[in-house]
C-alpha positions as CSV (number, residue, x, y, z in Angstrom):
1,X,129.4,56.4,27.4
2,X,129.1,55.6,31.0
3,X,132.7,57.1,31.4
4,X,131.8,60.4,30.1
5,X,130.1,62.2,33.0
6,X,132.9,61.1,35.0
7,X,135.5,62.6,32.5
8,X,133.9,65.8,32.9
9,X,133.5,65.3,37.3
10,X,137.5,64.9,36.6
11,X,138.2,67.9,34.5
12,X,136.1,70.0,36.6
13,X,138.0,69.2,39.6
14,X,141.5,70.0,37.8
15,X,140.2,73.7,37.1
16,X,139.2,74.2,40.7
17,X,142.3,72.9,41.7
18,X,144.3,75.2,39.6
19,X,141.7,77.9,40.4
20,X,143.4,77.4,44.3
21,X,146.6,77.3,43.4
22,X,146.7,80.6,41.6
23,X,144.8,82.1,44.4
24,X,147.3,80.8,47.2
25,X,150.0,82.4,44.8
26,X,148.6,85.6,44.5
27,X,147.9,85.9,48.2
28,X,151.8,85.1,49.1
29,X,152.6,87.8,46.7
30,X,150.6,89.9,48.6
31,X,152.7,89.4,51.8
32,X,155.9,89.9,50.3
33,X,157.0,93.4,51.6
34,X,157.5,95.8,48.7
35,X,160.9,97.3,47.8
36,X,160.8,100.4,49.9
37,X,160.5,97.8,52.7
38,X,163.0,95.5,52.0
39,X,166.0,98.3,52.1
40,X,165.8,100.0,49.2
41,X,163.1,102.8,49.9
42,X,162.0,105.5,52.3
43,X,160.5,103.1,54.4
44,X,163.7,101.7,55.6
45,X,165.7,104.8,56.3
46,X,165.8,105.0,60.2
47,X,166.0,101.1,61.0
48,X,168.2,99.6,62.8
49,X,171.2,99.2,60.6
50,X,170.9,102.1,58.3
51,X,169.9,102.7,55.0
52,X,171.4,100.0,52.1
53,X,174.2,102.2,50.6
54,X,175.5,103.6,53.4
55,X,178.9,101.9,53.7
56,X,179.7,100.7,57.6
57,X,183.3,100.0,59.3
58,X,184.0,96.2,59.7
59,X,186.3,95.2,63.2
60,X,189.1,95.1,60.6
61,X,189.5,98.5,60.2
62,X,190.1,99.0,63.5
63,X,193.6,99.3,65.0
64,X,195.0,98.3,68.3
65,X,195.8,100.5,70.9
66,X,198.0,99.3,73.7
67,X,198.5,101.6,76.9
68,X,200.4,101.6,79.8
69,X,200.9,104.5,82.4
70,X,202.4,104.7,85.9
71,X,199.9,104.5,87.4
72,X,196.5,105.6,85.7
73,X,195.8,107.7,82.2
74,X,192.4,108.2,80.0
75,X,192.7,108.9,76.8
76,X,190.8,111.0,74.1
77,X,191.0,110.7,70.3
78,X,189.1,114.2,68.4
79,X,187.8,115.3,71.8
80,X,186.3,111.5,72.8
81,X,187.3,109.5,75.8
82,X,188.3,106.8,74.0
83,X,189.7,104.4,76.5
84,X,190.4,104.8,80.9
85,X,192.6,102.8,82.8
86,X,190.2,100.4,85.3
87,X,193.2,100.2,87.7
88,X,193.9,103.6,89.6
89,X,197.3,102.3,91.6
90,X,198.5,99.0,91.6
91,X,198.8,96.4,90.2
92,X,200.2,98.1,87.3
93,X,198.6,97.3,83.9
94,X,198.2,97.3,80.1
95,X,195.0,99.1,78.5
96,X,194.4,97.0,75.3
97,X,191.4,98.5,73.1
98,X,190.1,98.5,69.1
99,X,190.1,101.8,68.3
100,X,188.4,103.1,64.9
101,X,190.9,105.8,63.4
102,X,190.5,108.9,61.9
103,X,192.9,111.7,60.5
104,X,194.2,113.7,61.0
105,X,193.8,112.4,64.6
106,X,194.4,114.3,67.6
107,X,195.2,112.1,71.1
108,X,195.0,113.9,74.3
109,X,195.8,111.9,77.0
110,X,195.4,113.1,81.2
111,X,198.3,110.8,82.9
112,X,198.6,110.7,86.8
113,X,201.1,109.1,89.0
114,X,199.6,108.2,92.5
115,X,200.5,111.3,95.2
116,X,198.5,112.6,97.6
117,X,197.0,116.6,96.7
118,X,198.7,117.9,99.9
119,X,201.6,116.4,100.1
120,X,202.8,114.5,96.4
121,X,203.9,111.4,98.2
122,X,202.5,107.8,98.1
123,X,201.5,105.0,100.3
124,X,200.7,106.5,103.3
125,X,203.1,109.6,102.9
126,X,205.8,107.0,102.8
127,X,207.4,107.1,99.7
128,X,207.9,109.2,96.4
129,X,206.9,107.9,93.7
130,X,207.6,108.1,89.8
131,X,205.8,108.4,86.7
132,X,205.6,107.3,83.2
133,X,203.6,106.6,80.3
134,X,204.2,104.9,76.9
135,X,201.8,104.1,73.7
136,X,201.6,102.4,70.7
137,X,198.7,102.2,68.3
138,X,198.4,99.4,65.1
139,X,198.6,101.7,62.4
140,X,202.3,103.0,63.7
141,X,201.4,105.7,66.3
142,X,204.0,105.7,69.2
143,X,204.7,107.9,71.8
144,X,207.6,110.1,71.8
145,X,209.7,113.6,72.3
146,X,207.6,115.0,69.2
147,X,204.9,114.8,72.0
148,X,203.5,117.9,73.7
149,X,203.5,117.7,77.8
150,X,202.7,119.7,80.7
151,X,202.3,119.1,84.3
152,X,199.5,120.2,86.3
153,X,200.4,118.6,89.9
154,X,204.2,119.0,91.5
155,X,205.3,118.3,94.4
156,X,206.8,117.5,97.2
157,X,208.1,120.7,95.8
158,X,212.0,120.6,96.4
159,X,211.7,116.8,96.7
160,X,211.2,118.2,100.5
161,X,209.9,114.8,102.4
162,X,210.1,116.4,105.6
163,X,207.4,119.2,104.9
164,X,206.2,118.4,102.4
165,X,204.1,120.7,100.3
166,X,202.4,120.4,96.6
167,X,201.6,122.9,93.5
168,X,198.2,123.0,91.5
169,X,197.6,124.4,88.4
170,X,194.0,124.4,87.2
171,X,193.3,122.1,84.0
172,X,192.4,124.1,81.1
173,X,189.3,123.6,79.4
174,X,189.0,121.5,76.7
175,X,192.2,120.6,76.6
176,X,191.4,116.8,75.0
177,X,189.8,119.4,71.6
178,X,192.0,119.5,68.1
179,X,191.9,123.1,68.2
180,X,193.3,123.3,71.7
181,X,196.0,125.6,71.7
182,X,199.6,123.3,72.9
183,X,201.8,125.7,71.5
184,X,203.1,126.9,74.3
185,X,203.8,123.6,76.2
186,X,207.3,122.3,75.7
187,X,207.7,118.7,74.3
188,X,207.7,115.0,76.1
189,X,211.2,114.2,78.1
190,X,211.9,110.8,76.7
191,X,213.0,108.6,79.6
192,X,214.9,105.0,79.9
193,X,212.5,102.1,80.4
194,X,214.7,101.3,83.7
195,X,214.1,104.9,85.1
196,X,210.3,104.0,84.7
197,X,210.7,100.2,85.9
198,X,207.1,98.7,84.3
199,X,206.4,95.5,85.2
200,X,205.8,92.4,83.6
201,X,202.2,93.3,81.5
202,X,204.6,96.2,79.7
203,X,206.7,93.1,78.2
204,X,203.8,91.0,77.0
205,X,202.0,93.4,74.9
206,X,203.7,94.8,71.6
207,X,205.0,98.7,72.4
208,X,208.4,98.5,69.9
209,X,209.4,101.9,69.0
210,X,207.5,103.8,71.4
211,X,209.6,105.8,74.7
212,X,208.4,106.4,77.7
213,X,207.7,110.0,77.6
214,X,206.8,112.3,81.2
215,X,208.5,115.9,81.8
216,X,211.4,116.4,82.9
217,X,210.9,115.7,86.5
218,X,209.8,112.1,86.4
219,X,209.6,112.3,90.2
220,X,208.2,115.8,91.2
221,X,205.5,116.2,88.4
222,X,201.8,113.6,89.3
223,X,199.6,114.8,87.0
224,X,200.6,115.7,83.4
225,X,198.8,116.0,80.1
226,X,200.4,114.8,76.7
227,X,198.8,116.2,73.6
228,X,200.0,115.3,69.8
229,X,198.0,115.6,66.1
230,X,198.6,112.3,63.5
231,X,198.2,113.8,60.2
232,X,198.1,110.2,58.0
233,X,199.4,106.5,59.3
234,X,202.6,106.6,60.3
235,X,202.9,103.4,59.4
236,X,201.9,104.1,55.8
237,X,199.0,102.4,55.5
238,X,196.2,104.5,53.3
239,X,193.7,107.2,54.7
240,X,190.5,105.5,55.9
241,X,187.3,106.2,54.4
242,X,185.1,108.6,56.6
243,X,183.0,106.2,58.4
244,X,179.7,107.5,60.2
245,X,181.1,108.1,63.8
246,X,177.8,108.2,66.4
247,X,176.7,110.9,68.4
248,X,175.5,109.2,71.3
249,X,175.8,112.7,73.7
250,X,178.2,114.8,75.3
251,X,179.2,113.3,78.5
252,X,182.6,111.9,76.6
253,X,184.3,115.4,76.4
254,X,186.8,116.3,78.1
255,X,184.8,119.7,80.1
256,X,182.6,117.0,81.0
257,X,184.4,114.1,82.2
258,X,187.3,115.9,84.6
């Protein structure tokens, strides 16, 4: 009988402990954040990341886009800068950027061969230069003579060295835009990779099937502006999804980034 008060001291103690236990339980439950907080609510709409079923681009559906002008270029897709050489003269170089596509896709692209305003020579009024750009995106794009292009700086007009004198034509607004109005430009001049001469960065990077498009006057012409609209990959590949495309501001059109 002597056992029996400490039988009950034991069974008392079990309850209490099991009397904690649930209470420890119930206050964890209490921290877990509801479902509205965990992504599938209101309360998550507006977070970093976006809301649960909103389906976001991976790197993979990206493309590559490999660039190379004589000397400089920037380059908008829809009306975006998309991607500026960082070299303005020499050495020459290859632009080599991810770019997220969308169709149809219009590229706009602002190419300038080094000349001075007044005179359209180079290296201290020394020599006349030449230009020439060529492109090739992952999903098949290439430039070519199905390319629109018109020059907005000539000169030495006459090829003249000994007085020499240049041509400006003001840039039109919004000329990077889809609904830009090329219609009246006459197409790209294909020209031979040795009338253009690229160096060595144009033979490491992958630009099979493009030309090297300009005008006609691969000499003459400095600053000219290549427009062209990809309906679907040329390359066959399907139609990408729309993907949300940010709005950050305005400072990456074209009106606004002469």
């Amino acid at each position: 009988m002597k056992s029996f008060p400490f039988l009950i001291l034991m069974i008392g103690l079990g309850t209490l402990g099991l009397l904690y236990q649930a209470s420890q339980a119930q206050s964890q439950d209490d921290r877990k954040p509801r479902a509205d907080e965990r992504g599938n609510g209101p309360a998550e709409r507006g977070k970093k990341g976006g809301g649960p079923k909103i389906a976001k681009p991976r790197i993979t559906d990206t493309v590559k886009a490999n660039i190379y002008a004589d000397n400089w270029f920037k380059l908008y897709i829809n009306g975006n800068l998309v991607a500026v050489d960082s070299i303005s003269f020499i050495p020459h170089n290859v632009v080599s950027v991810d770019i997220l596509p969308e169709y149809p896709m219009t590229i706009a692209v602002m190419a300038k061969d080094n000349a001075d305003k007044d005179t359209g020579l180079e290296y201290d009024n020394t020599n006349l230069g030449d230009g020439g750009f060529v492109l090739k995106f992952g999903d098949g794009t290439v430039t070519n003579a199905s390319w629109k292009a018109k020059s907005f700086f000539h000169g030495p007009i006459d090829g003249d060295l000994k007085n020499p004198k240049t041509r400006h034509d003001p840039i039109p607004a919004n000329w990077s835009e889809p609904d830009f109005d090329d219609s009246g430009w006459d197409n790209a001049v294909e020209h031979s990779e040795e009338a253009v001469g690229p160096k060595e960065p144009f033979y490491a990077h992958d630009f099979a099937g493009a030309k090297w498009i300009w005008t006609e006057d691969l000499a003459l012409d400095n600053t000219v502006i290549f427009r062209t609209t990809i309906a679907s990959p040329p390359n066959g590949s399907p139609i990408p999804r729309a993907w949300p495309r940010g709005k950050i501001d305005e400072s990456n059109r074209a009106d606004n980034a002469k």
